[in-house]
C-alpha positions as CSV (number, residue, x, y, z in Angstrom):
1,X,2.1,-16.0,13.8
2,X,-1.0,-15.8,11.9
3,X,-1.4,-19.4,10.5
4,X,-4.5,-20.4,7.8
5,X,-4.0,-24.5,8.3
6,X,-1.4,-27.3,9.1
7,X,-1.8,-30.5,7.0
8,X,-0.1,-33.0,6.1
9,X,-0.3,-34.4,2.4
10,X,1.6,-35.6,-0.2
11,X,4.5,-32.8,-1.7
12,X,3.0,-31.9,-5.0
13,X,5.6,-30.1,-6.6
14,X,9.5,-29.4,-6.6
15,X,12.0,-31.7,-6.3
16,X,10.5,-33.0,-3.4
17,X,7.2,-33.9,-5.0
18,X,5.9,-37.0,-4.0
19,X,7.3,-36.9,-0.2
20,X,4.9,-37.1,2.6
21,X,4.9,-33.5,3.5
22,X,3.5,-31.4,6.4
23,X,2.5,-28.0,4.9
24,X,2.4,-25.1,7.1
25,X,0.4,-22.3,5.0
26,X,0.7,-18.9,7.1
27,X,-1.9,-16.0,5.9
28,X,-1.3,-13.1,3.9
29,X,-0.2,-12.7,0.5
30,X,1.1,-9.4,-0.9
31,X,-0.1,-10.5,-4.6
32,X,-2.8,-10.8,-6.9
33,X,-2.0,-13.6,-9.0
34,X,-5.4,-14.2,-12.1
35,X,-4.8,-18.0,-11.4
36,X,-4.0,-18.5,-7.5
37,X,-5.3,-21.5,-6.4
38,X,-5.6,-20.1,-2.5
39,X,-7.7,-17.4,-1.9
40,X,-8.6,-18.7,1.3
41,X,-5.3,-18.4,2.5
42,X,-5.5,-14.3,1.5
43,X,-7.1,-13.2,5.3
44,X,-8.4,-15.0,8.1
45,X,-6.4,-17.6,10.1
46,X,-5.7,-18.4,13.9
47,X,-2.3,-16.9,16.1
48,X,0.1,-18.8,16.8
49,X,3.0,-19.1,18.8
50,X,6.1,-20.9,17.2
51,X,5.6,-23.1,20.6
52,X,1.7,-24.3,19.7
53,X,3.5,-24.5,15.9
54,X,5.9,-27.0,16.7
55,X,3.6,-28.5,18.7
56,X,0.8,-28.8,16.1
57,X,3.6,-30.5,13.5
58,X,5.3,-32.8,15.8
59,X,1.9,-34.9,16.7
60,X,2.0,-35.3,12.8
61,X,5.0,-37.4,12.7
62,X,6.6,-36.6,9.3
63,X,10.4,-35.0,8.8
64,X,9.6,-32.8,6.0
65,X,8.2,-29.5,6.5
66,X,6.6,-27.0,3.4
67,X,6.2,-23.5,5.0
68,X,3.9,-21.5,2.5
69,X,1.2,-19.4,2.3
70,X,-0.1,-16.9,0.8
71,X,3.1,-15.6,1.3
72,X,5.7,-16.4,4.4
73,X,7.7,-13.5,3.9
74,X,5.3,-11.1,5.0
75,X,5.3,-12.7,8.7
76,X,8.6,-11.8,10.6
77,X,8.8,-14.8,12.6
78,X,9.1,-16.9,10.0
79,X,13.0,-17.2,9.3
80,X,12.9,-18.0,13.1
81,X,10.0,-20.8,12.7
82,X,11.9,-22.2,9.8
83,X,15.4,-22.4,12.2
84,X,13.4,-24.2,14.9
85,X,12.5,-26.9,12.1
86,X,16.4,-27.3,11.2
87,X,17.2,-27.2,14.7
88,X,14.7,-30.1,15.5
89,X,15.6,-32.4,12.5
90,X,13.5,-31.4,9.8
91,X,14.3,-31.0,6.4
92,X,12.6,-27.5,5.8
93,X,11.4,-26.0,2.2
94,X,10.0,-22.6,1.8
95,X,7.3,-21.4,-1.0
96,X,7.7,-17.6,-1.6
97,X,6.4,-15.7,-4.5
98,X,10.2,-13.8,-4.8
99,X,9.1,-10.2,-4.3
100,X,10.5,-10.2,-0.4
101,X,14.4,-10.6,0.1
102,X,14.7,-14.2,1.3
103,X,18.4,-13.9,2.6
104,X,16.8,-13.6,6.3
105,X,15.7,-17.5,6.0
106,X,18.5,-19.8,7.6
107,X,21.3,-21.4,4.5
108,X,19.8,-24.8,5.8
109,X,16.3,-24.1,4.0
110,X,15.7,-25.2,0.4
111,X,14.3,-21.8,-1.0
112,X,11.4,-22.3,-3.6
113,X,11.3,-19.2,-5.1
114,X,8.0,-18.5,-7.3
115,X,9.3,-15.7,-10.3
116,X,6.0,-14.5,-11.9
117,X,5.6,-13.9,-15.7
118,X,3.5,-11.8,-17.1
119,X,0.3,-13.9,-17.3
120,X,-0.1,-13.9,-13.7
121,X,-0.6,-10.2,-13.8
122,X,2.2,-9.9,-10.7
123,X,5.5,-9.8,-13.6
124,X,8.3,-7.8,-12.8
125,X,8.2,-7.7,-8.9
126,X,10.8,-10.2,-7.9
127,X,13.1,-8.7,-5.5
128,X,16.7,-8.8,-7.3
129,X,18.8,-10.4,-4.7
130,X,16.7,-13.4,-4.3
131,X,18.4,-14.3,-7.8
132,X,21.2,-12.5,-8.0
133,X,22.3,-14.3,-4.5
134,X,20.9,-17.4,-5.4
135,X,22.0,-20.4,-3.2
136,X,23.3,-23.5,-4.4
137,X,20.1,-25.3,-3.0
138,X,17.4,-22.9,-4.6
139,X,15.1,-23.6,-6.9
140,X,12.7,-21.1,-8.9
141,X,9.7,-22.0,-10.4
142,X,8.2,-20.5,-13.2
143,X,4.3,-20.7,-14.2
144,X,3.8,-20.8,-17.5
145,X,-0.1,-19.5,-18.8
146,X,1.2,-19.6,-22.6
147,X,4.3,-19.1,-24.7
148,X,4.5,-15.4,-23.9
149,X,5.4,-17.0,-20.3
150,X,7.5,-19.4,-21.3
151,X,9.7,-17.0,-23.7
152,X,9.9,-14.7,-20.3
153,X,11.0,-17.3,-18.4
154,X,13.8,-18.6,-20.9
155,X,14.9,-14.7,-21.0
156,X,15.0,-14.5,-17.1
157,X,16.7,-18.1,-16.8
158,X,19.1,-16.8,-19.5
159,X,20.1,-13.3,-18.1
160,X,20.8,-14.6,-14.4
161,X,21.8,-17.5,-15.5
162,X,19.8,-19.9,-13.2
163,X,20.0,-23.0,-15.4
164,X,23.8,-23.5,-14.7
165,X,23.7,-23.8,-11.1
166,X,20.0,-24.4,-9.8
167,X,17.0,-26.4,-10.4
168,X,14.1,-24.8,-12.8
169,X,11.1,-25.6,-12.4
170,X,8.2,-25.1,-15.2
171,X,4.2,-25.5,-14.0
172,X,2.0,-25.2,-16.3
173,X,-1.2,-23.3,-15.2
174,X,-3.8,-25.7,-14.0
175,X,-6.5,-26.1,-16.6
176,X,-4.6,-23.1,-19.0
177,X,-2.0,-24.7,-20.5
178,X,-1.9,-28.5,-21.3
179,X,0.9,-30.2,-19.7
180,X,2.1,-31.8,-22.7
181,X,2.5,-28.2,-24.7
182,X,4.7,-26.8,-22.0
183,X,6.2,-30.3,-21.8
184,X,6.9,-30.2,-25.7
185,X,8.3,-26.9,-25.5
186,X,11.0,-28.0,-22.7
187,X,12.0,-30.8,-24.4
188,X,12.9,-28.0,-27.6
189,X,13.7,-24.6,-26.0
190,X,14.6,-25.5,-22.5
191,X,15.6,-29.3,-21.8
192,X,18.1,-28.0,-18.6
193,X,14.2,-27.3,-16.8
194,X,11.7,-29.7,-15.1
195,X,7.9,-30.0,-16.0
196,X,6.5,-29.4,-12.5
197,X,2.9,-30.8,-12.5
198,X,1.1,-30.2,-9.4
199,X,0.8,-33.7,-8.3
200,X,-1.8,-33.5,-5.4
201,X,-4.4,-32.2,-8.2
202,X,-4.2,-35.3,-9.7
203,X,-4.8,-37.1,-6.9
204,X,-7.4,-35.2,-5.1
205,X,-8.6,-33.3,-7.9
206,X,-10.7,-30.0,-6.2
207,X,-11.2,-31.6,-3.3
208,X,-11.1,-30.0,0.0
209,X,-9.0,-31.1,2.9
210,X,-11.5,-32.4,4.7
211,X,-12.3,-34.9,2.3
212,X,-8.8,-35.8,1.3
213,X,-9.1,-37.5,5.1
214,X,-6.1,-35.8,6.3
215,X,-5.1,-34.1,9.8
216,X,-5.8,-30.6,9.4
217,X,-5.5,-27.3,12.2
């Protein structure tokens, strides 16, 4: 597999935000979001084997595993990575941008499942299944730019209805859209969603990895 970095951190966003968390970001993305925050993560990287993988994590000594990218779905191996986790005693979430069926990832992973709105340039290109087969334990996240995003999002939310059986997840673009507009418009429109703030920004700003002090690959 073509991996970009292991780290572990601090889970940022999702339900799971504020977990000790070791993120496994795998190169390659298949979009071309305005406001993607890594680039870097776009070419490049090191092979691995799901061996040196497991490996790598272990010696990091935390249960909860992010599998990310770019985007995961593009790398074939990566339903199998994600079983080796379960299989092993993690609890497993994976980040995907929606545009690859998902159904191949094992029922024990917590899907996060990225449906883009029309400010990210990348609307309109989430593959079908992934939320008309939603599971139980999904969540989708929506990034909100400015109400034309958000009024997507409620018509999306609406129409598959995801509200009634899944957790919804609003982020607001990172210096775009101020967190308390989007959170004012939840609270009115859309009070069945969560404001999703991407916690690690706040604590580490733009810093790099390097100087956040953490283990990285």
């Amino acid at each position: 597999m073509k991996i970009t970095e292991i780290f572990k951190s601090i889970q940022g966003e999702s339900t799971f935000q504020g977990l000790p968390c070791i993120f496994v970001r795998l190169t390659g993305c298949n979009l071309n979001c305005r406001y993607c925050d890594t680039l870097y993560a776009r070419k490049g990287g090191i092979e691995m084997s799901i061996t040196e993988i497991m490996k790598k994590v272990e010696n990091l000594k935390i249960k909860y595993i992010c599998i990310t990218g770019g985007e995961p779905l593009l790398q074939q191996e990566t339903p199998q990575l994600a079983s080796k986790f379960i299989n092993n005693g993690y609890l497993v979430s994976i980040e995907t941008n929606g545009t690859i069926d998902a159904s191949t990832l094992p029922e024990g992973v917590i899907r996060i499942i990225d449906v883009k709105c029309p400010g990210s340039g990348e609307d309109g290109k989430t593959h079908s299944d992934n939320i008309s087969k939603k599971r139980s334990n999904d969540e989708f996240k929506f990034v909100i730019t400015d109400r034309n995003d958000f009024e997507y999002a409620l018509h999306i939310i609406k129409k598959y209805n995801i509200a009634d059986s899944n957790t919804v997840l609003f982020s607001p673009v990172n210096n775009v859209l101020e967190p308390r507009i989007l959170a004012e418009w939840i609270i009115n429109d859309m009070p069945e969603a969560r404001l999703n703030l991407q916690l690690h920004k706040y604590i580490w700003h733009d810093s790099s990895i390097e100087e956040r002090g953490l283990q990285n690959l």
